[in-house]
C-alpha positions as YAML, in Angstrom:
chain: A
units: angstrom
residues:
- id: 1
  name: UNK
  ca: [65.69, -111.23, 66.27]
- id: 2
  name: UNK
  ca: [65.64, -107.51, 66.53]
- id: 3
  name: UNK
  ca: [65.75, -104.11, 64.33]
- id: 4
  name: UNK
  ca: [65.53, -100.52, 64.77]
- id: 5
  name: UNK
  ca: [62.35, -98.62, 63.21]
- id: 6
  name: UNK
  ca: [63.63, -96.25, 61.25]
- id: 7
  name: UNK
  ca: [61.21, -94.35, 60.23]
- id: 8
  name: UNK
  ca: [57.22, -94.31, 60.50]
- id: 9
  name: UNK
  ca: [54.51, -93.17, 57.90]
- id: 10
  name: UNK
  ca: [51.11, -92.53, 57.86]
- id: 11
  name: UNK
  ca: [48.87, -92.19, 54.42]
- id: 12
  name: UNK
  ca: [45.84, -89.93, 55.72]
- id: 13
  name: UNK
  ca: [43.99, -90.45, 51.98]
- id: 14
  name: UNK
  ca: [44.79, -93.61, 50.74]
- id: 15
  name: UNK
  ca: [47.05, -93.41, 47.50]
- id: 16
  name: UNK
  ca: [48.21, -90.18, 48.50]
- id: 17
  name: UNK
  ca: [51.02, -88.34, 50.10]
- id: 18
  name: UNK
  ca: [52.96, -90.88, 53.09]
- id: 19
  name: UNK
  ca: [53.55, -88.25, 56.11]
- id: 20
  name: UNK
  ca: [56.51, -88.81, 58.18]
- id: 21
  name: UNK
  ca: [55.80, -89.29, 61.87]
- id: 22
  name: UNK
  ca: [58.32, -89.17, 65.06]
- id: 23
  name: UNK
  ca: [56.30, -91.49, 66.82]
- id: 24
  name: UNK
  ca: [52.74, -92.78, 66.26]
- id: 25
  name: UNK
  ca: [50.33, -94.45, 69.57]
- id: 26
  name: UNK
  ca: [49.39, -97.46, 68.69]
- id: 27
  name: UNK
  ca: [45.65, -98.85, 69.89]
- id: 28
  name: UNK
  ca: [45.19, -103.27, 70.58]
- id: 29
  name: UNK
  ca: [42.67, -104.64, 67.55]
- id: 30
  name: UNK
  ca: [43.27, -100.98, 65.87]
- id: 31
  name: UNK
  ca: [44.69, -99.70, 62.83]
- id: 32
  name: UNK
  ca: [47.99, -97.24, 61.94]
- id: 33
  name: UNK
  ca: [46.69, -93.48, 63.59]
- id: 34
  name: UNK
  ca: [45.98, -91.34, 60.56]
- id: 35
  name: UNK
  ca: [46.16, -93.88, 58.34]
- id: 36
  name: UNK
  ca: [43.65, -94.25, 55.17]
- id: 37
  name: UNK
  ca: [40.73, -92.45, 57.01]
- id: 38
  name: UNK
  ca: [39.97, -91.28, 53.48]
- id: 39
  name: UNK
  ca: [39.82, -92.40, 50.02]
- id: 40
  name: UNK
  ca: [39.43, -90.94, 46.30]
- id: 41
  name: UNK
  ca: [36.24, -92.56, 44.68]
- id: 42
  name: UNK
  ca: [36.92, -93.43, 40.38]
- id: 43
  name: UNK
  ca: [33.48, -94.18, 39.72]
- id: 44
  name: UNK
  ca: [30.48, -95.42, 41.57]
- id: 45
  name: UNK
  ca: [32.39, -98.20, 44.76]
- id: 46
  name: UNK
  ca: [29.38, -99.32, 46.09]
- id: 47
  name: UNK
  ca: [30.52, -98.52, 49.60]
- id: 48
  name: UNK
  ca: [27.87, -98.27, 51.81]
- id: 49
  name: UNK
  ca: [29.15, -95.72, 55.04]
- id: 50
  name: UNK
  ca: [26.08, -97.47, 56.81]
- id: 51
  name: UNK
  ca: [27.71, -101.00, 56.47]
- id: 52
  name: UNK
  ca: [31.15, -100.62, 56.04]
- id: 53
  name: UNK
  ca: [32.85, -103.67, 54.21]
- id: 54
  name: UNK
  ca: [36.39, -103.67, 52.00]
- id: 55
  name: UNK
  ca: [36.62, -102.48, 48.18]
- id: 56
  name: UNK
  ca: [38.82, -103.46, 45.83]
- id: 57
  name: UNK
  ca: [41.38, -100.61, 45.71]
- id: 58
  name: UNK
  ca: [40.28, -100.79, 42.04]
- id: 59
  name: UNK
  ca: [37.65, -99.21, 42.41]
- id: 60
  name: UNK
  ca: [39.22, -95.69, 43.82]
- id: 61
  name: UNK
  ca: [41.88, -93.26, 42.32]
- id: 62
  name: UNK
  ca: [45.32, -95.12, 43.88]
- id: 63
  name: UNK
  ca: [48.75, -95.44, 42.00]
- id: 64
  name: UNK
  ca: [47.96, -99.30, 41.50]
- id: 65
  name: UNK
  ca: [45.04, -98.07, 38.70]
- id: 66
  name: UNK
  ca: [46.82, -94.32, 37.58]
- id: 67
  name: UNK
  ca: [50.51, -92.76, 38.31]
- id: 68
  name: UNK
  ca: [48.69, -89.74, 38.06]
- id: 69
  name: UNK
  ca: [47.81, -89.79, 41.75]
- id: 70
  name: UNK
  ca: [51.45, -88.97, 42.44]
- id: 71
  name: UNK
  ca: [51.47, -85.66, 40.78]
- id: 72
  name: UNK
  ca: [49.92, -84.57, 44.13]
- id: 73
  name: UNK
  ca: [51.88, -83.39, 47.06]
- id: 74
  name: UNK
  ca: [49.05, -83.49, 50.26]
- id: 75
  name: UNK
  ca: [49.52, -82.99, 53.81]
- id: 76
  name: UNK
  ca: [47.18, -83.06, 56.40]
- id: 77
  name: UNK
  ca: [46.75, -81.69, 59.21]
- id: 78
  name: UNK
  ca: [44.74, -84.07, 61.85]
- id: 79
  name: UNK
  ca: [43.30, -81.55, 64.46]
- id: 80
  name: UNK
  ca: [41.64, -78.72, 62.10]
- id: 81
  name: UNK
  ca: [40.64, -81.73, 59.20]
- id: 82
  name: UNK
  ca: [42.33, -79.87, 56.77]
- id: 83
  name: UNK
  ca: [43.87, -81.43, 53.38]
- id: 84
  name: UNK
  ca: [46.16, -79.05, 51.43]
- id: 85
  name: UNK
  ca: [47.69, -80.17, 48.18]
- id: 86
  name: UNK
  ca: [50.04, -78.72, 45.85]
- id: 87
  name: UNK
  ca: [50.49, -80.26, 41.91]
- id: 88
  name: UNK
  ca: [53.31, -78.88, 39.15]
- id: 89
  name: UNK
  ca: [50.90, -76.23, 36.97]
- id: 90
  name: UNK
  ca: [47.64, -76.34, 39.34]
- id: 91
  name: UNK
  ca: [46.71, -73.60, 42.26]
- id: 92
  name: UNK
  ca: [47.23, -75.08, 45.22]
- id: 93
  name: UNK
  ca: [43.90, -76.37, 47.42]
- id: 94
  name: UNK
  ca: [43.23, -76.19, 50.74]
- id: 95
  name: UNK
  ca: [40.12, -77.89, 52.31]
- id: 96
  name: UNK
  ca: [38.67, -79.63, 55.23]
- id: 97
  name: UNK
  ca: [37.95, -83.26, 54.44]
- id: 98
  name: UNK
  ca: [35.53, -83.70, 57.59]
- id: 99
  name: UNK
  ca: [33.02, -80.92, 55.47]
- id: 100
  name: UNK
  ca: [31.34, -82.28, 52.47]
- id: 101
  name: UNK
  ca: [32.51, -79.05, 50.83]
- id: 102
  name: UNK
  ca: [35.62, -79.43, 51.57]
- id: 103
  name: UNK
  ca: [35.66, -83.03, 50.12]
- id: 104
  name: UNK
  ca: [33.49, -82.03, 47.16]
- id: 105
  name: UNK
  ca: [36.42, -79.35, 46.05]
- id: 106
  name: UNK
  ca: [38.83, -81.52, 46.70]
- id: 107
  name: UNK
  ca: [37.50, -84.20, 44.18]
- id: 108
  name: UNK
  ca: [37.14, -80.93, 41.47]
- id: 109
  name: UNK
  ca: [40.46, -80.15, 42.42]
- id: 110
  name: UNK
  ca: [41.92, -83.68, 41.64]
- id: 111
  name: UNK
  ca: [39.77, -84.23, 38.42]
- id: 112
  name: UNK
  ca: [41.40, -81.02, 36.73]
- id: 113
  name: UNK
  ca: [44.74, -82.70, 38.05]
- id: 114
  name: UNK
  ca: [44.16, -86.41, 36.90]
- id: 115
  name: UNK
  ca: [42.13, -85.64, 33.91]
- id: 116
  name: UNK
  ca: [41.48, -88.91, 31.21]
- id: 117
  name: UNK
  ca: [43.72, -90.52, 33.66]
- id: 118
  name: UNK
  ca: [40.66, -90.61, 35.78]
- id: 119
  name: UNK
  ca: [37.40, -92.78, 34.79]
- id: 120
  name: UNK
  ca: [35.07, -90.24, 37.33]
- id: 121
  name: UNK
  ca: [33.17, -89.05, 38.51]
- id: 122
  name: UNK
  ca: [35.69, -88.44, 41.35]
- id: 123
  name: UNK
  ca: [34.19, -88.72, 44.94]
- id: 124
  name: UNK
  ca: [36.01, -88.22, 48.19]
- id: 125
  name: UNK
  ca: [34.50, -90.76, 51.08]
- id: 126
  name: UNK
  ca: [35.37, -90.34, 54.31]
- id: 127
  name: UNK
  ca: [36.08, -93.63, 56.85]
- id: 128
  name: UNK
  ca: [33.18, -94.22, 58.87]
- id: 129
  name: UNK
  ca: [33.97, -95.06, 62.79]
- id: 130
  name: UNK
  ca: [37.38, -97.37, 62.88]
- id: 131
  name: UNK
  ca: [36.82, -98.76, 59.41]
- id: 132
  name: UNK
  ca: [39.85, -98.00, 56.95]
- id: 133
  name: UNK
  ca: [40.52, -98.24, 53.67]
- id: 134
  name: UNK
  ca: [42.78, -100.75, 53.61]
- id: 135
  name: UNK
  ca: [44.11, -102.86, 50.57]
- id: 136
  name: UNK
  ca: [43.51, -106.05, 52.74]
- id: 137
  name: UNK
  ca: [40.27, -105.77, 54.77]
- id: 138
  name: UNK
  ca: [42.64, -107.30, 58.44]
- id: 139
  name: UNK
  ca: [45.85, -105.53, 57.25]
- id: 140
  name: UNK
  ca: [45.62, -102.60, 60.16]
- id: 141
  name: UNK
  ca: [49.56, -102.12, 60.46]
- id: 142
  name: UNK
  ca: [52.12, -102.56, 57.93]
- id: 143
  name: UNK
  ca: [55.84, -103.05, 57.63]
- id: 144
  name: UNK
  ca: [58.43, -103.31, 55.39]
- id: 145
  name: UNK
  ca: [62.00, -104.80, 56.46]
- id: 146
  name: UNK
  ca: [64.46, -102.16, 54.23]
- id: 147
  name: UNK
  ca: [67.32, -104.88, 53.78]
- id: 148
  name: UNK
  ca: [64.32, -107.02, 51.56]
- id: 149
  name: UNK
  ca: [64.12, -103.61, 49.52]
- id: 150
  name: UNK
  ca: [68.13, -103.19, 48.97]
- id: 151
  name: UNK
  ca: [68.31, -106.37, 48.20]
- id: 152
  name: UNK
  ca: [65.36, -105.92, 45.30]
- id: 153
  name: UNK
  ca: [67.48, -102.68, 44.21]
- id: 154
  name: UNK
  ca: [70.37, -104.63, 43.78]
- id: 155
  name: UNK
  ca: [68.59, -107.67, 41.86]
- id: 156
  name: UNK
  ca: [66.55, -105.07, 39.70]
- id: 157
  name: UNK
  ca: [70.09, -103.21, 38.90]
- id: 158
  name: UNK
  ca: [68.50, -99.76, 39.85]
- id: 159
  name: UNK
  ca: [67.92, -97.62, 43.10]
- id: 160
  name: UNK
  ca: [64.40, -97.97, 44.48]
- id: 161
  name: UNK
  ca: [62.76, -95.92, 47.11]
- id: 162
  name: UNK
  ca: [61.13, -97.68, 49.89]
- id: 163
  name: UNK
  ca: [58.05, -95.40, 49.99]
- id: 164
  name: UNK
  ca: [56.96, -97.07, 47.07]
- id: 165
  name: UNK
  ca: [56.01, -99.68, 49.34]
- id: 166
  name: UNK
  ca: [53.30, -97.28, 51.20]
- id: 167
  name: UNK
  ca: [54.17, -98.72, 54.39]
- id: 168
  name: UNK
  ca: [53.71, -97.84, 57.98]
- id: 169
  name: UNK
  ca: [56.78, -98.76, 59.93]
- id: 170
  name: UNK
  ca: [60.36, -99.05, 57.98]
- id: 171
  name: UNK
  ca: [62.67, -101.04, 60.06]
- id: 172
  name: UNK
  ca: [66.28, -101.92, 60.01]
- id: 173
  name: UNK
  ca: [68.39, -104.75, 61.39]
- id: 174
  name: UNK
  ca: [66.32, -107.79, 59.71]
- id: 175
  name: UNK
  ca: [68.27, -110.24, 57.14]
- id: 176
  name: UNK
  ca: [66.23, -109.63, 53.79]
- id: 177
  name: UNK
  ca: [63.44, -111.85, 53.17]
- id: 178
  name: UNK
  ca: [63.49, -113.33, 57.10]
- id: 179
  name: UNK
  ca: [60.03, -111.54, 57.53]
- id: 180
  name: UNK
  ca: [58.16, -114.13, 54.81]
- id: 181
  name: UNK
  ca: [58.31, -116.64, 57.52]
- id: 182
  name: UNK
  ca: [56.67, -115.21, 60.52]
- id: 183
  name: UNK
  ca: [52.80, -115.22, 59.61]
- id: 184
  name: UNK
  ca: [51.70, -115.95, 63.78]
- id: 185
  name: UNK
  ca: [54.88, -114.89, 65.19]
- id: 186
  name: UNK
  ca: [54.93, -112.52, 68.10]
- id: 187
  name: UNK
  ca: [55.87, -109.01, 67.91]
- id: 188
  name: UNK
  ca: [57.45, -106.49, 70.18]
- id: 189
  name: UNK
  ca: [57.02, -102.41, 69.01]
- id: 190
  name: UNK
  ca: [58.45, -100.01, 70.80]
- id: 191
  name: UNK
  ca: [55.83, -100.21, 73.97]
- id: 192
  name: UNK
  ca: [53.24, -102.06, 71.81]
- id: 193
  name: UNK
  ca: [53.25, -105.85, 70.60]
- id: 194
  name: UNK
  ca: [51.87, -107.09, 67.87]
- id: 195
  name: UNK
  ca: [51.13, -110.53, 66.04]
- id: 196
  name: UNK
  ca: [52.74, -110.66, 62.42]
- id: 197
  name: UNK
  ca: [49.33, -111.38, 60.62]
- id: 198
  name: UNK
  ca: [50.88, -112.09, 56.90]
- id: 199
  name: UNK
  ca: [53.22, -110.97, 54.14]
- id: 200
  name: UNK
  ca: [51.88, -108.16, 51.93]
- id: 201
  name: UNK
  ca: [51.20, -109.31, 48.46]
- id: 202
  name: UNK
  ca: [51.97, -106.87, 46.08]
- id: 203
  name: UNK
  ca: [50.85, -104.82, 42.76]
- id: 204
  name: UNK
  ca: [51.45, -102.68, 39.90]
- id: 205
  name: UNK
  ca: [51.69, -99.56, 42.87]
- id: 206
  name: UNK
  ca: [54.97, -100.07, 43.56]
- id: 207
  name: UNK
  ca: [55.97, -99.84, 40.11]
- id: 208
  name: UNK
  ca: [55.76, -95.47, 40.62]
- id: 209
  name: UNK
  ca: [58.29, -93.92, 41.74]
- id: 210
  name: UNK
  ca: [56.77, -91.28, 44.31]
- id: 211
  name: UNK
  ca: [59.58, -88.10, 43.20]
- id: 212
  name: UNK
  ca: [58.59, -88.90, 39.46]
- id: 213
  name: UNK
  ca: [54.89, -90.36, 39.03]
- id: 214
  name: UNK
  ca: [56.22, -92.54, 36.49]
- id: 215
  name: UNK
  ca: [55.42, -96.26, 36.50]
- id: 216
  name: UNK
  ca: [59.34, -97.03, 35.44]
- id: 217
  name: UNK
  ca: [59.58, -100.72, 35.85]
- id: 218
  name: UNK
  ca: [57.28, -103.90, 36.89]
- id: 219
  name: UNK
  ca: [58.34, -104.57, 39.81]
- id: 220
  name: UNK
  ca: [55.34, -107.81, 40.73]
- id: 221
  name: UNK
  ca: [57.43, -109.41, 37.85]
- id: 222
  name: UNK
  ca: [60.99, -108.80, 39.24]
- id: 223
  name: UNK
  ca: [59.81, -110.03, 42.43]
- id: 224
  name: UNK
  ca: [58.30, -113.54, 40.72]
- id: 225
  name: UNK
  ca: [61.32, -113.75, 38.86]
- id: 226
  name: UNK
  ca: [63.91, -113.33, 41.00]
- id: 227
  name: UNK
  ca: [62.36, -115.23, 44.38]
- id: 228
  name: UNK
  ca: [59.20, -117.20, 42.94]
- id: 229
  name: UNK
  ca: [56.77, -115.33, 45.13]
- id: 230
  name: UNK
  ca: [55.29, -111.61, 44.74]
- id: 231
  name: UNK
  ca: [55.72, -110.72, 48.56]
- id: 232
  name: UNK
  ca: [57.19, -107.33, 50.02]
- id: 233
  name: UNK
  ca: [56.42, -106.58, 53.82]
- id: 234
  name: UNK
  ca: [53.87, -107.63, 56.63]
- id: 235
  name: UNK
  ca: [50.69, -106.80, 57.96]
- id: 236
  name: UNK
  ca: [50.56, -106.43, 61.73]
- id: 237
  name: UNK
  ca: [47.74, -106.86, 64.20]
- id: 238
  name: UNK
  ca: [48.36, -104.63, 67.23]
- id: 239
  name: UNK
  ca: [47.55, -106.72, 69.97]
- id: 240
  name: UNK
  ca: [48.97, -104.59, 73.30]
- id: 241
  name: UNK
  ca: [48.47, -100.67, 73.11]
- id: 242
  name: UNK
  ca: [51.79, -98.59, 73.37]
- id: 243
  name: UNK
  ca: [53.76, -95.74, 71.87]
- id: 244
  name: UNK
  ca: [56.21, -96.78, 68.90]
- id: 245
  name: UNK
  ca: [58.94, -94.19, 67.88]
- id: 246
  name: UNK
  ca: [61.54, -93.70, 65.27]
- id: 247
  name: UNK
  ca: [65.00, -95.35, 67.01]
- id: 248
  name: UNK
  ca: [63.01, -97.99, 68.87]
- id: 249
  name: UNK
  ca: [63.79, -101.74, 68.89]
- id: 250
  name: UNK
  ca: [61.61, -104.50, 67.79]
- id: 251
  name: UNK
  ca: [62.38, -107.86, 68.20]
- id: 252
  name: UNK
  ca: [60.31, -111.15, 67.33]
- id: 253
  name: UNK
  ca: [59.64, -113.44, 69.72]
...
């Protein structure tokens, strides 16, 4: 069965601006390029940089836990490390996240933003070696099939954007829902492949809508109520290394 991506994101600091890509390398047993290499700390995680293990996305500053977080526009630029953000009634910032300086005025930055939004202290940590901060600790690639997300829309009564999903690869061509079934299935991306490790399940993030930073609906519930499950997109394991680009095909085998 085959699609078309149509478009590819990465989310440099997770919970923050998606960045639109052209085409994105992927790596075999690696995660998205550029994706969550850094994360917003609400309060003392735990994480140890030493011993890298998953934390609940709970425990960091992510539209799941505060709408907030969208009030922030970010981009970032990969080669010079540096973060800029922009925020309706703030001074813009500009700062390079591999410096702790950089990250330490980046978290000031964000607490005048987020305010009693915010439990704090605010900490930006930075992704040791190839650990991510993922919302599943094996969920290294993610996609969402955009006829499941019409077909939400339509259920819902009401337009929804797909970035609420926060997902790497948006594809088209799929019948909606078809993707629930192919946990194991093989995967062919662009000149990658991939196993389809499992469907996404999904939160109270979705419920913002990224232009707004409003949490305008319940989404989770919509989902249970219309189709008995709370699922939305897969998580990928990369399992050949190969260049994937907006326009190519994917088919599973």
């Amino acid at each position: 069965m085959r699609a078309i991506v149509q478009s590819l994101y990465r989310h440099p600091v997770k919970g923050f601006t998606p960045e639109p890509l052209a085409r994105a390398a992927l790596v075999a047993g690696g995660p998205f390029p550029c994706d969550r290499l850094y994360v917003v700390e609400d309060g003392p995680s735990d994480f140890n940089p030493a011993a890298p293990a998953h934390v609940s996305k709970m425990q960091f500053a992510v539209l799941a836990k505060m709408a907030e977080v969208a009030r922030a526009h970010t981009a970032y630029d990969e080669a010079a490390g540096v973060l800029t953000a922009r925020a309706d009634g703030r001074p813009d910032f500009s700062g390079d996240l591999r410096d702790e300086a950089g990250r330490l005025a980046f978290a000031d930055w964000l607490t005048a933003l987020l305010g009693e939004a915010a439990s704090g202290p605010l900490k930006v940590l930075q992704a040791p070696g190839g650990h991510r901060f993922m919302d599943h600790p094996r969920g290294s690639v993610s996609l969402i099939n955009l006829a499941s997300v019409r077909d939400l829309a339509e259920r819902v009564g009401r337009p929804l954007d797909p970035l609420r999903f926060r997902a790497n690869l948006y594809v088209e061509g799929w019948p909606a829902w078809a993707e629930n079934d192919w946990s194991g299935r093989a995967l062919s991306l662009g000149g990658a492949r991939a196993t389809v490790f499992k469907p996404i399940v999904r939160c109270a993030a979705i419920d913002v809508d990224p232009a707004t930073a409003e949490r305008d609906t319940d989404l989770p519930a919509s989902l249970f109520s219309e189709y008995g499950h709370i699922l939305c997109g897969l998580y990928l394991h990369v399992t050949e290394s190969g260049a994937v680009a907006v326009g190519d095909q994917l088919e599973v085998q």
